[in-house]
Phi, psi and omega in degrees: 000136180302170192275306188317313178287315195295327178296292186327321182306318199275300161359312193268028186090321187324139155272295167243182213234148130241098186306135189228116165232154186286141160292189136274005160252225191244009161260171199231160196241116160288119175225142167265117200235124199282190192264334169298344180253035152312301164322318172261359176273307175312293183317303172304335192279330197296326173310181176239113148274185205239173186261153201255133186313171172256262157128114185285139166256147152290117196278002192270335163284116181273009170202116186323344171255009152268032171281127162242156173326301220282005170257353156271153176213151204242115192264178071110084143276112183220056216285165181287153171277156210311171176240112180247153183229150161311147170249132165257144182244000000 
């Protein structure tokens, strides 16, 4: 079903909605999508993606349980800017 009917749908009184979208295997993951975030589900579909970051380990390290945060580095990160929404409770 289009993003458009599912709008119509909320039009029609729905408060929430639910979306079945497929995976990439035959399981499928259910969202919920309120009717105040309409605006920002467009905005996000409308997008493009972007090429996916890299990640450095530090090689001077020798034992896995000597890792800190700081031996990663997230290289050519180049996220969209945030979309912000209201939280429904």
């Amino acid at each position: 079903m289009e993003f458009n009917e599912f709008l119509k749908k909320a039009n029609e009184g729905y408060k929430l909605i639910p979306i079945i979208k497929e995976i990439e295997s035959f399981d499928r993951e259910a969202i919920d999508i309120y009717s105040n975030h309409f605006d920002q589900v467009n905005i996000q579909l409308k997008r493009r993606p972007k090429s996916l970051p890299k990640i450095k380990i530090n090689s001077s390290i020798d034992n896995i349980f000597k890792f800190t945060f700081n031996d990663f580095e997230l290289v050519d990160y180049d996220p969209h800017p945030a979309i912000k929404a209201a939280v429904s409770v």
